[in-house]
C-alpha positions as CSV (number, residue, x, y, z in Angstrom):
1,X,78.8,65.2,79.4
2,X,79.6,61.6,80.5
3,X,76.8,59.2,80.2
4,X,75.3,57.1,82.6
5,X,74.8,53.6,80.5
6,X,73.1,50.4,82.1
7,X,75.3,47.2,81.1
8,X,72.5,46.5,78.8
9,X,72.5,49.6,76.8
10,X,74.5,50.4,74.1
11,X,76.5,53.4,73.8
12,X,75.3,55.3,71.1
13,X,77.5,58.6,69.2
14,X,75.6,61.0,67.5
15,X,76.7,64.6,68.6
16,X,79.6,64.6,66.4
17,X,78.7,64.4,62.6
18,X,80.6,61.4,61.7
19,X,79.3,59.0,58.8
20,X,78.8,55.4,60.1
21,X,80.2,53.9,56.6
22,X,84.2,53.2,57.0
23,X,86.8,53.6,54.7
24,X,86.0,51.5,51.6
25,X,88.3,48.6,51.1
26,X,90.3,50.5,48.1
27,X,90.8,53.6,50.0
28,X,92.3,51.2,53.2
29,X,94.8,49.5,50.9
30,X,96.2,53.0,49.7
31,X,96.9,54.4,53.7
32,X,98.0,50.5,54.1
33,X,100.6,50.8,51.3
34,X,101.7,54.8,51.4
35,X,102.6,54.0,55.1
36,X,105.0,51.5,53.6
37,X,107.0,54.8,52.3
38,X,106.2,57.1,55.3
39,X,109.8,57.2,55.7
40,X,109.8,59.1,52.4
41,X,108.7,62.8,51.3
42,X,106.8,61.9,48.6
43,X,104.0,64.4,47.3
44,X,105.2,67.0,50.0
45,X,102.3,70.0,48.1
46,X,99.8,67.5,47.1
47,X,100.1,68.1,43.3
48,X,98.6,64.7,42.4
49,X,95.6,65.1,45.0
50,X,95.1,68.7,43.5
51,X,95.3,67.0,39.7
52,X,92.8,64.3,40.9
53,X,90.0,66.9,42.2
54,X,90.6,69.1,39.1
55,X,89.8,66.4,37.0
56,X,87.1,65.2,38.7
57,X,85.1,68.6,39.5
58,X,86.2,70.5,35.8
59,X,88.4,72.8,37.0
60,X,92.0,74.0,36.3
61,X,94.4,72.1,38.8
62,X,95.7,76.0,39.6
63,X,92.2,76.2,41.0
64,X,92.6,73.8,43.7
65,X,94.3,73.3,46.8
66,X,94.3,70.9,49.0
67,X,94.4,70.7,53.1
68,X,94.0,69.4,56.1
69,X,90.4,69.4,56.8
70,X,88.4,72.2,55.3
71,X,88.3,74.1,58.9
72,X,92.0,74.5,58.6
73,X,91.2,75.7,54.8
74,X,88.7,78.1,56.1
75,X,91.2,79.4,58.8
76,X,93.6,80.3,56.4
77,X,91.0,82.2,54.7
78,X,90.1,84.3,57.6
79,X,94.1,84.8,58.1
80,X,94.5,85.8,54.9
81,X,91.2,87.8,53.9
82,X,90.4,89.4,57.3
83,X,91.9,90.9,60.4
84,X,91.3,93.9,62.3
85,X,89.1,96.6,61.3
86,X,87.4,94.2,58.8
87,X,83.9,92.0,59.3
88,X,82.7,88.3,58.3
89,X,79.2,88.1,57.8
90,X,77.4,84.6,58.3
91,X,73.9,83.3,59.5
92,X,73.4,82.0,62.7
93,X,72.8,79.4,63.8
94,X,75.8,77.7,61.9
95,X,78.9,76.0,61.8
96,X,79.9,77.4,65.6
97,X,83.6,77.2,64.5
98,X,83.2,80.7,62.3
99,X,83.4,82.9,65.6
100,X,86.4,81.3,66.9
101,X,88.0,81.4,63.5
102,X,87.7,84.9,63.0
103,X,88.9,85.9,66.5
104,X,92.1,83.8,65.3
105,X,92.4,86.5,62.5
106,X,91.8,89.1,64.8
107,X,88.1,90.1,62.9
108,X,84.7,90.3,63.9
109,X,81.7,88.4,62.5
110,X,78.3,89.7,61.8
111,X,75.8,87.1,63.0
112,X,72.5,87.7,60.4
113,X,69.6,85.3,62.4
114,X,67.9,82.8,59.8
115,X,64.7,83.7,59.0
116,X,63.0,80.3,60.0
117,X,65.9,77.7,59.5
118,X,67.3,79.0,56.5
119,X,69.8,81.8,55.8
120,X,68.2,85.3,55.2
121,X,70.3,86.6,52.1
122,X,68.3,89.5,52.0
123,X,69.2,90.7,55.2
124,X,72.9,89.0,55.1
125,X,72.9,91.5,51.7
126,X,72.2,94.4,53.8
127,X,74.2,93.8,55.9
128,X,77.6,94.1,54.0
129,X,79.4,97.1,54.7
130,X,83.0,98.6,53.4
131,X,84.4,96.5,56.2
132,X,83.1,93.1,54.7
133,X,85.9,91.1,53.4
134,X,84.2,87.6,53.5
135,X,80.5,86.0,53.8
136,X,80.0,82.8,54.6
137,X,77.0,80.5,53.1
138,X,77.1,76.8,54.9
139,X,74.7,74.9,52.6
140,X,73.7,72.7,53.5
141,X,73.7,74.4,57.1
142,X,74.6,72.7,59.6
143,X,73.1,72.8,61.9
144,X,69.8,72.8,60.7
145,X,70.2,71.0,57.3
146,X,68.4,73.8,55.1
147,X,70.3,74.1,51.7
148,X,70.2,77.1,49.4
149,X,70.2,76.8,45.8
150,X,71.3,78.0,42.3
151,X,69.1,80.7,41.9
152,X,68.8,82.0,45.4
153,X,73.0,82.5,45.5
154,X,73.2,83.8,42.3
155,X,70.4,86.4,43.3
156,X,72.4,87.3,46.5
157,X,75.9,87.6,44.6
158,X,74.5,90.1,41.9
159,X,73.9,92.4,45.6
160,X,77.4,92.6,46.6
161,X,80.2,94.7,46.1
162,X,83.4,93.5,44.3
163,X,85.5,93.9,47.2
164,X,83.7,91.1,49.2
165,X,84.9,87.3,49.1
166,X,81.6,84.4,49.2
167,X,82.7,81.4,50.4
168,X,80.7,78.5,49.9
169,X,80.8,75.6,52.3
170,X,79.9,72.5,51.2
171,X,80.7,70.0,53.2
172,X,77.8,68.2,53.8
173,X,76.5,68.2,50.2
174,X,76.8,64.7,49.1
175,X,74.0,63.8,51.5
176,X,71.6,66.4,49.8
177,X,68.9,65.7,47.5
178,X,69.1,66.2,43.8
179,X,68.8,69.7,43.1
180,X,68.1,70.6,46.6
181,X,71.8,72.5,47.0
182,X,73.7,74.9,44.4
183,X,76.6,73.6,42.8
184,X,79.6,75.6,44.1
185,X,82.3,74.8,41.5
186,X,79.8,76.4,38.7
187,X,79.3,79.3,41.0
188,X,83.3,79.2,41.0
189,X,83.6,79.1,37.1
190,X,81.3,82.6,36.5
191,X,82.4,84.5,39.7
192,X,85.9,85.2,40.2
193,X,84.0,86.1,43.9
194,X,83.2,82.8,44.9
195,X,85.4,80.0,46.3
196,X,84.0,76.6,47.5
197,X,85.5,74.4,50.4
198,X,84.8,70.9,50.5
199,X,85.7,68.0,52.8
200,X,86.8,64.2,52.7
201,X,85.8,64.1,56.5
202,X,81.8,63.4,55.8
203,X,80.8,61.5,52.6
204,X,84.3,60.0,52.2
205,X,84.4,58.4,55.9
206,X,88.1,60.2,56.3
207,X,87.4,62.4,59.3
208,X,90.8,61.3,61.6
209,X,93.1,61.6,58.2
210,X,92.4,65.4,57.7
211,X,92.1,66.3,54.3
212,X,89.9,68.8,52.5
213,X,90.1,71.0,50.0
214,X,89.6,74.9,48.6
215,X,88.8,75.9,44.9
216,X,89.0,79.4,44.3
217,X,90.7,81.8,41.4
218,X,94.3,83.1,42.2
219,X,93.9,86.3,44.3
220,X,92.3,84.2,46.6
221,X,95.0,81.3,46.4
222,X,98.3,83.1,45.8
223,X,99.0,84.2,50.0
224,X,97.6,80.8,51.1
225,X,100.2,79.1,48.9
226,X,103.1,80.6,50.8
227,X,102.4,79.1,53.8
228,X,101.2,75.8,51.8
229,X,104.4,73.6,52.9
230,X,103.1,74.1,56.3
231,X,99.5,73.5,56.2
232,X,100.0,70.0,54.1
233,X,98.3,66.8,53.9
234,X,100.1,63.8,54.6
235,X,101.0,61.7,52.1
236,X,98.4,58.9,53.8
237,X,95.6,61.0,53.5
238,X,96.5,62.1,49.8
239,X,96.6,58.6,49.0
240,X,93.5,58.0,51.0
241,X,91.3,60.5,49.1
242,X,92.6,59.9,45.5
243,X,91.2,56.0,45.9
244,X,87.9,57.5,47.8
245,X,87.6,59.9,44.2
246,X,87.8,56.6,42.5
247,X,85.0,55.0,44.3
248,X,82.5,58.1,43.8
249,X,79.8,55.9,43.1
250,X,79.9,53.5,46.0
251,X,80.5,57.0,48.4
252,X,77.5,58.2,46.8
253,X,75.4,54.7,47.0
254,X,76.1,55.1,51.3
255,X,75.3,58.8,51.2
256,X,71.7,58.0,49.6
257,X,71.5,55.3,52.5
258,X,72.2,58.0,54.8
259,X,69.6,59.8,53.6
260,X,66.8,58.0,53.3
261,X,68.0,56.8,57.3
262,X,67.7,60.3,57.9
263,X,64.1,61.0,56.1
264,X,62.7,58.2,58.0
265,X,64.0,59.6,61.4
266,X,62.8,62.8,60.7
267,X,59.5,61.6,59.7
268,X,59.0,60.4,63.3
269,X,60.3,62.9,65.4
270,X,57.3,64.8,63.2
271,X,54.8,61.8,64.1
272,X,55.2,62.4,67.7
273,X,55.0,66.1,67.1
274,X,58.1,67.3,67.2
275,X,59.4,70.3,65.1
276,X,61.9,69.4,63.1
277,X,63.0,71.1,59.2
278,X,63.5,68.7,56.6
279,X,67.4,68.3,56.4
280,X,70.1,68.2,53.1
281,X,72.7,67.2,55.9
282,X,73.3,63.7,57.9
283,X,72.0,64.7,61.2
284,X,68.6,66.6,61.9
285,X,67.6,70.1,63.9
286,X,65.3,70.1,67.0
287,X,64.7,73.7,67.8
288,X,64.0,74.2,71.4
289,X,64.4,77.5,73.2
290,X,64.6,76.2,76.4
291,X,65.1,72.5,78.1
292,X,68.2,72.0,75.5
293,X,70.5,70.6,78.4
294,X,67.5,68.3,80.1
295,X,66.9,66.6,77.2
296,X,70.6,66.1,76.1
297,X,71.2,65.1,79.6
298,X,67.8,62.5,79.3
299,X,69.2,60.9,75.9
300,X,72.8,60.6,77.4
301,X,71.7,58.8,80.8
302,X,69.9,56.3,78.4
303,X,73.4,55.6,76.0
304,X,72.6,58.4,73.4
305,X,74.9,61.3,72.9
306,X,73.3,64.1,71.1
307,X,74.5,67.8,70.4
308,X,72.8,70.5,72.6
309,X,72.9,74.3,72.0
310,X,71.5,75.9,75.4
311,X,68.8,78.6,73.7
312,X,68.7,77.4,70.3
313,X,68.0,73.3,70.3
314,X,69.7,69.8,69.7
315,X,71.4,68.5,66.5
316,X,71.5,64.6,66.0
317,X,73.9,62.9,63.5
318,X,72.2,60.0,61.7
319,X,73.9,56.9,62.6
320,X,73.3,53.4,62.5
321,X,69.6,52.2,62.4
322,X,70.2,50.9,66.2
323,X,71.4,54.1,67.4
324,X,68.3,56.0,65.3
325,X,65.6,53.7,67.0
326,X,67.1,54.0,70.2
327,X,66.9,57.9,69.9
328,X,63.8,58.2,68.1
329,X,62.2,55.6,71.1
330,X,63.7,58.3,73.9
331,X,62.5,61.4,72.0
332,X,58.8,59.9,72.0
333,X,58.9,59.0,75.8
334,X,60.5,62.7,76.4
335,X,58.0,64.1,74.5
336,X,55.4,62.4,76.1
337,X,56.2,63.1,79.3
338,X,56.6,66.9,78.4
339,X,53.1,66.5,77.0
């Protein structure tokens, strides 16, 4: 969808769910002086990336392994877990990459609706059959921000069989409230079952550098390791997500920003009576069942870009203050006018 933008509005991104806080100045002088050596092979398997995250989440380094971008993590894990004759099972709506990943592999998903905005494990239980190699938990979910916590995935996991693989994505977690989310590696350490994939793309600000990364026990690791030398991350992005580790607390500080941008939005959109869950992600979940593309289309004529799902509603990133008034200002005068 290509805007229509008056010289005197600004152009404002917030389809794609991008942070607005940029590398940190420690994280730029690593890419700045690992390029130096780009000429070089350096870490070709990302040992030193992988020794960094075990230390920092309390796991064993053989735990970890590192990629680029956790979608390229999670395709390897259909490759390698599923293919024909075998199932996926996974809410919906959610991350609408899962589909297209599994027909990659060659499987099929099994699409369990959420009851309200949040996953149904009752129902995702049930529906596990012998031909479930892998479910899927997105928490928080994007797109509609509910998260899922300690209790309620330890409840679900005591309901499935052995020969079924959870896999926890967690990619939007640093933006979550306290408590609000489980905590995947501990999830990891008591269930050889579980496996968590995580991201540098959101929190860390290093979406165009492609690096994530996959804990999980050995079964789950060993075939993905074989093909390791040609999923790697470069030696930037290594470099580039080691310094971000080391500023945790400053990538935490701008996550807490982001979220208390995000709790003020959302406590408009409710004002002018929108429906709208309360989020654990940075970007919040209109649900509309019909009017999706006129009121994408609306936001983008006026400068905004927002991400529509025909039948299901509109997901909007969280950006800078600017671009949240200017959205929150055109969902009141849509709303309004639908009024």
């Amino acid at each position: 969808m290509t805007p229509v933008v008056a010289e005197n509005n600004p152009f404002h991104q917030m389809s794609l769910n991008e942070t607005v806080h940029p590398p940190l100045p420690e994280v730029v002088d690593a890419v700045l002086r690992t390029a130096r050596t780009a000429h070089r092979t350096l870490d070709a398997l990302g040992a030193g990336l992988c020794q960094a995250l075990a230390a920092h989440l309390g796991v064993l380094p053989e735990h970890v392994l590192a990629g680029p971008g956790s979608g390229a993590l999670l395709q390897q894990l259909f490759s390698t877990l599923t293919g024909p004759d075998t199932d996926t099972v996974h809410a919906w709506p959610s991350w609408e990459a899962y589909p297209m990943m599994a027909a990659n592999a060659g499987s099929t998903t099994v699409r369990v609706p959420l009851t309200g905005y949040d996953h149904d494990l009752k129902a995702m239980a049930d529906a596990v059959t012998d031909r479930t190699r892998m479910v899927l938990l997105c928490t928080p979910n994007n797109p509609t921000g509910t998260g899922l916590d300690q209790e309620r995935i330890l409840r679900f996991l005591d309901r499935l069989p052995a020969h079924v693989t959870v896999v926890i994505d967690e990619a939007y977690r640093d933006f979550a409230d306290p408590g609000a989310v489980a905590d995947g590696i501990a999830l990891h350490r008591a269930d050889e079952r579980v496996c968590v994939v995580r991201t540098f793309s959101k929190s860390y600000g290093l979406l165009s550098l492609r690096v994530g990364y996959l804990v999980a026990h050995e079964p789950v690791l060993a075939p993905l390791r074989s093909v390791l030398p040609f999923y790697r991350v470069s030696a930037v992005a290594q470099e580039a997500a080691i310094a971000a580790l080391g500023a945790q607390e400053q990538v935490l500080r701008q996550c807490a920003e982001t979220a208390e941008e995000r709790d003020r939005l959302h406590r408009t959109l409710l004002d002018q009576g929108w429906e709208a869950p309360a989020s654990q992600g940075n970007f919040l979940w209109l649900p509309m069942t019909s009017g999706v593309e006129r009121f994408t289309q609306f936001c983008a004529d006026h400068g905004v870009v927002v991400c529509g799902k025909p039948g299901e509603g509109v997901r909007v990133t969280v950006a800078e203050p600017a671009a949240n008034q200017a959205f929150a200002e055109l969902a009141g005068k849509y709303r309004e006018a639908a009024v």
